[in-house]
Structures are given as structure tokens and as C-alpha cells.
N, CA, C and O of each residue as an XYZ file, in Angstrom:
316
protein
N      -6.450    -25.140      2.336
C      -6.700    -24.252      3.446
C      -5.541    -24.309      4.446
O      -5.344    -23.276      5.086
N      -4.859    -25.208      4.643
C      -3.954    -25.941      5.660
C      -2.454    -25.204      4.959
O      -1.462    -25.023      5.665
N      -2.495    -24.812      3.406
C      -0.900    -24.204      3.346
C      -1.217    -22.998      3.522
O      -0.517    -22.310      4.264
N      -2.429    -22.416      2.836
C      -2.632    -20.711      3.048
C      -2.863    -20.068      4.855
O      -2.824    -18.930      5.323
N      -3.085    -21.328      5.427
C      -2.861    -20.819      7.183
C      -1.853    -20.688      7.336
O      -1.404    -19.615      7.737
N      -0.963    -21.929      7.027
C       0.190    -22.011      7.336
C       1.359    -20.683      6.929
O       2.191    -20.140      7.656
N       0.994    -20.424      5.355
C       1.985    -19.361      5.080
C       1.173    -18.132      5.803
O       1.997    -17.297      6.176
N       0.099    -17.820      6.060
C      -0.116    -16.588      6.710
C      -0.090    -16.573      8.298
O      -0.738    -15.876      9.078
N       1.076    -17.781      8.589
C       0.901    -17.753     10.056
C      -0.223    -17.734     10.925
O      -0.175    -16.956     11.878
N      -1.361    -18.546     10.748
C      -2.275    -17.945     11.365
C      -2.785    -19.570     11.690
O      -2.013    -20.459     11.330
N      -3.987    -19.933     12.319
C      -4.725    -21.333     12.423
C      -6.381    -21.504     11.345
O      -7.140    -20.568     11.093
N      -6.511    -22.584     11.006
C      -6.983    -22.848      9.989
C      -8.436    -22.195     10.383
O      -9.211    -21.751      9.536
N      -8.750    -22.206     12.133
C     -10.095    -21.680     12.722
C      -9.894    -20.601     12.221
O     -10.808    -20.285     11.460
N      -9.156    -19.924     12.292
C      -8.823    -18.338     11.954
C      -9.103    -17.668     10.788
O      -9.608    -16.587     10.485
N      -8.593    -18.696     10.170
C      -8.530    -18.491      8.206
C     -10.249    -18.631      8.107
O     -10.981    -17.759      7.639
N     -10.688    -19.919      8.654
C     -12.652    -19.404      8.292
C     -12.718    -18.388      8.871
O     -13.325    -17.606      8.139
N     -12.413    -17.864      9.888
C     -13.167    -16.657     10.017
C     -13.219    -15.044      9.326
O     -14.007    -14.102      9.252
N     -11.770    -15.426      8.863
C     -11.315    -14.624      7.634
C     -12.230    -15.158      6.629
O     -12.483    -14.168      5.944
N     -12.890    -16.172      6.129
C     -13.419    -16.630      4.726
C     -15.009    -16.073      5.323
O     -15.844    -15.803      4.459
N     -15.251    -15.973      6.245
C     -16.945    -15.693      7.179
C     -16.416    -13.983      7.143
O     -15.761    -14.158      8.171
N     -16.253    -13.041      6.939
C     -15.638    -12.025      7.268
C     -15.807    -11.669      8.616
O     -16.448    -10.635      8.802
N     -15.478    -12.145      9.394
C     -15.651    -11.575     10.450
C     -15.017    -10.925     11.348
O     -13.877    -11.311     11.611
N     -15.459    -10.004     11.915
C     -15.011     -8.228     12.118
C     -13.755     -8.560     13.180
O     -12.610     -8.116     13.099
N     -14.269     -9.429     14.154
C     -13.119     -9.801     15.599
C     -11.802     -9.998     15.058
O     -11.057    -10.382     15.960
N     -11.081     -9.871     13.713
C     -10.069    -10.956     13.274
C      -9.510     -9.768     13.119
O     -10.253     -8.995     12.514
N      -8.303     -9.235     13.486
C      -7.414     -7.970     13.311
C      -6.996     -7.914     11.982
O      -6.645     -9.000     11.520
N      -6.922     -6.729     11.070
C      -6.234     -6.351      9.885
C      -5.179     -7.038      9.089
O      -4.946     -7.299      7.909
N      -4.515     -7.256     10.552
C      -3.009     -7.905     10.713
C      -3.373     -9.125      9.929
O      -2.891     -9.380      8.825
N      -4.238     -9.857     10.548
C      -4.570    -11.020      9.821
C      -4.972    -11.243      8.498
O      -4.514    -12.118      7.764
N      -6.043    -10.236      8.147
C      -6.572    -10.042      7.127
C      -5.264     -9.969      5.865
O      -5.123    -10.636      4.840
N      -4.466     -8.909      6.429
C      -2.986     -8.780      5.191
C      -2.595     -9.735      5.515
O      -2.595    -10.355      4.452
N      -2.184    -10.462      6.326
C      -1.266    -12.111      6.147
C      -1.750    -12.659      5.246
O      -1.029    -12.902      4.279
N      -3.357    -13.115      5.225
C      -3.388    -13.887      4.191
C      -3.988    -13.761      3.180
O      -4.485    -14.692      2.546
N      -4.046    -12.127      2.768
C      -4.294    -11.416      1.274
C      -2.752    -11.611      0.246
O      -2.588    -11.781     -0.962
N      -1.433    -11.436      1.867
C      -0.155    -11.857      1.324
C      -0.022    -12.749      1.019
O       0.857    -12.769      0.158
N      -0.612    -14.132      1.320
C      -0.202    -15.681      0.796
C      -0.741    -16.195      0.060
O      -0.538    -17.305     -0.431
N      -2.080    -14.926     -0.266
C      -2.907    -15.360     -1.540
C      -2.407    -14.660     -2.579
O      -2.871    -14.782     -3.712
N      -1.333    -13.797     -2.266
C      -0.768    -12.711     -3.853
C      -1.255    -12.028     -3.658
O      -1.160    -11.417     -4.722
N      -2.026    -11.282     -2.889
C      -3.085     -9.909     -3.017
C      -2.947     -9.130     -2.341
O      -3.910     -8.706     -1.702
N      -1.669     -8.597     -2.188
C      -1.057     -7.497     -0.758
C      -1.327     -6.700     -1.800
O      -2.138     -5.833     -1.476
N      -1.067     -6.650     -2.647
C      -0.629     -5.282     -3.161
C      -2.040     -4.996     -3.764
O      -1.788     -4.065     -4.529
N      -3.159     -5.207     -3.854
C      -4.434     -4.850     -3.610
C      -4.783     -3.873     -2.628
O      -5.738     -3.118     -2.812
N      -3.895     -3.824     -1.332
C      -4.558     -3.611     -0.505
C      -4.924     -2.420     -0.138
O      -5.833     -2.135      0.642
N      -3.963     -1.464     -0.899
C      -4.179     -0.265     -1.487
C      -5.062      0.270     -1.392
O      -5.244      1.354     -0.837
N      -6.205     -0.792     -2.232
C      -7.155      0.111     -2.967
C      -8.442     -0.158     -2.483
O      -9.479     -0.169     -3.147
N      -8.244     -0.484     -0.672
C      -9.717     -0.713      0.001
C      -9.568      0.322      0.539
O     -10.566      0.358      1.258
N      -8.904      1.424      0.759
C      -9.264      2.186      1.021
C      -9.062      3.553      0.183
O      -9.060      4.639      0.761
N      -8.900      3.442     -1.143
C      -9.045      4.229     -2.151
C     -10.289      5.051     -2.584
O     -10.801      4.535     -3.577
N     -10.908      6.110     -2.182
C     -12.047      6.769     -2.019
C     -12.077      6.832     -3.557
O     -13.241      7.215     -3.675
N     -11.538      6.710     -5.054
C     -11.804      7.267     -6.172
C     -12.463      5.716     -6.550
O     -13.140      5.812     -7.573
N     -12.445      4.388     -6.025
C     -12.364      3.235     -6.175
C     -13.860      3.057     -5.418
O     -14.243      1.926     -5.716
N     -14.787      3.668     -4.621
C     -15.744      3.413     -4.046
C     -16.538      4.617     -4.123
O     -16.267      5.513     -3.324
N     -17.854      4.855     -5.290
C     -18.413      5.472     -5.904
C     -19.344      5.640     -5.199
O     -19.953      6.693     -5.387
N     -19.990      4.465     -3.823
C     -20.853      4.849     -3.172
C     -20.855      5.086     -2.366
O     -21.988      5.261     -1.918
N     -19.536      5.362     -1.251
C     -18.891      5.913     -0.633
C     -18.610      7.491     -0.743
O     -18.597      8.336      0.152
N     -18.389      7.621     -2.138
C     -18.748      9.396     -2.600
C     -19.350      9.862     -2.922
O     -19.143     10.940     -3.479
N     -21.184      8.998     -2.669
C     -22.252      9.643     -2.925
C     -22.661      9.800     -1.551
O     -23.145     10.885     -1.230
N     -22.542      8.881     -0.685
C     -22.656      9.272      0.820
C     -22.234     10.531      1.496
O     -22.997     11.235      2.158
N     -20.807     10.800      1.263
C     -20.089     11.491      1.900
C     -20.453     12.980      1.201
O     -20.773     13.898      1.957
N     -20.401     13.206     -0.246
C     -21.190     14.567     -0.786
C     -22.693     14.605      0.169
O     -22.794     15.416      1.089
N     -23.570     13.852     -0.093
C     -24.726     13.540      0.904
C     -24.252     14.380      2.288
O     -25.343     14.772      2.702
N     -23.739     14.632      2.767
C     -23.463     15.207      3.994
C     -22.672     16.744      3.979
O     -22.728     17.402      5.018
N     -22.226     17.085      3.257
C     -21.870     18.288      3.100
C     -23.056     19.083      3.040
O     -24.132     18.876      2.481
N     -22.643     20.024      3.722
C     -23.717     21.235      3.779
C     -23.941     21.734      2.073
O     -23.231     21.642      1.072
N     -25.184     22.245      2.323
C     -25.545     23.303      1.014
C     -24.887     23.998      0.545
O     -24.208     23.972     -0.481
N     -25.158     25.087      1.738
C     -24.964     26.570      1.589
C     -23.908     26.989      2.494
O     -24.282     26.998      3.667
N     -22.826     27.302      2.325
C     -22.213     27.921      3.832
C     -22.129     29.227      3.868
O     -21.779     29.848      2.864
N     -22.469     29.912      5.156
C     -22.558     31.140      5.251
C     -21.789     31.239      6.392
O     -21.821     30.672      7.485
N     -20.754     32.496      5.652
C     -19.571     33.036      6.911
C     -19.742     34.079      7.911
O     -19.583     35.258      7.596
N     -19.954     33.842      8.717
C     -20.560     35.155     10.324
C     -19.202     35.959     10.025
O     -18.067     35.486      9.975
N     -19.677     37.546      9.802
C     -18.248     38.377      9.690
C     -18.794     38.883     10.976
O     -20.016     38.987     11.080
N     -17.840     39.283     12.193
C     -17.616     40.043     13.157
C     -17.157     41.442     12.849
O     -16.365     41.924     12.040
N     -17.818     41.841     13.639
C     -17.277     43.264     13.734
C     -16.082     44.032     13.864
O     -15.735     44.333     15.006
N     -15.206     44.502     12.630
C     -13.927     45.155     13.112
C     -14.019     46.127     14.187
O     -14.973     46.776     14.615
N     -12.395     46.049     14.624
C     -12.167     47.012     15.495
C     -12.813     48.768     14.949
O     -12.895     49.119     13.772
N     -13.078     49.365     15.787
C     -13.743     50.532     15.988
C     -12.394     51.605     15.970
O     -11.376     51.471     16.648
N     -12.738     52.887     14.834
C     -11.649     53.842     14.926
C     -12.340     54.855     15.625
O     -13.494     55.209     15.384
N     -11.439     55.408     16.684
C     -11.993     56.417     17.095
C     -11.510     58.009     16.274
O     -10.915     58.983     16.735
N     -12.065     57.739     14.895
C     -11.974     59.366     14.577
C     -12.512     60.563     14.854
O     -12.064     61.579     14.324
């Protein structure tokens, strides 16, 4: 625990709270020590919407049905 703080610059309190996930701990941190674990280049794919299936049953879930387009009235010819 004491080298993976160390290479992610961070303090070992820190790193549990990274291992507790907990939300207060900035991103920043989170990639430091996804980097000193080898796993930057993961990181990609947390936010990869084709990679989170229930994430795109939610989000269809919210799209409307039906959409219906209000046409306004064209301008008026005076013939």
C-alpha cells in the first residue's frame, strides 16, 4: 500500500479512501493510482456508453415515444 501511495503521489489515508470508493477523492487521484497500478489506459472505457448496457437501457428509457412537430403557419400571399 505504502509503494502504490507513494508512486501515485498521494498519502496512504488517501489511497483507503480510494480502496472505500469514496466520492470526496478528486479524479485526479483516482488516475494517479489506476496509473501506478497499470490501469490508465482503462480509463477510457468508464466512460464508454457501448461498454455500459445498463446505462443504455436507462437512457432509451427516457426518450420520448412519439415526437410530434408543431408546423406554424407560413407567411400569407396576398393574391
Amino acid at each position: 500500500m505504502a509503494v502504490v501511495a507513494e508512486r501515485a503521489f498521494t498519502s496512504r489515508s488517501t489511497l483507503q479512501r480510494v480502496e472505500a470508493g469514496d466520492t470526496g477523492v478528486s479524479i485526479g487521484i483516482y488516475a494517479a493510482v489506476m496509473h501506478a497500478l497499470g490501469f490508465l489506459a482503462h480509463l477510457q472505457e468508464i466512460a464508454d456508453i457501448s461498454r455500459d448496457p445498463v446505462g443504455q437501457v436507462l437512457a432509451s428509457g427516457d426518450l420520448p415515444k412519439r415526437v410530434r412537430i408543431k408546423r406554424t403557419p407560413g407567411p400569407k400571399s396576398d393574391d
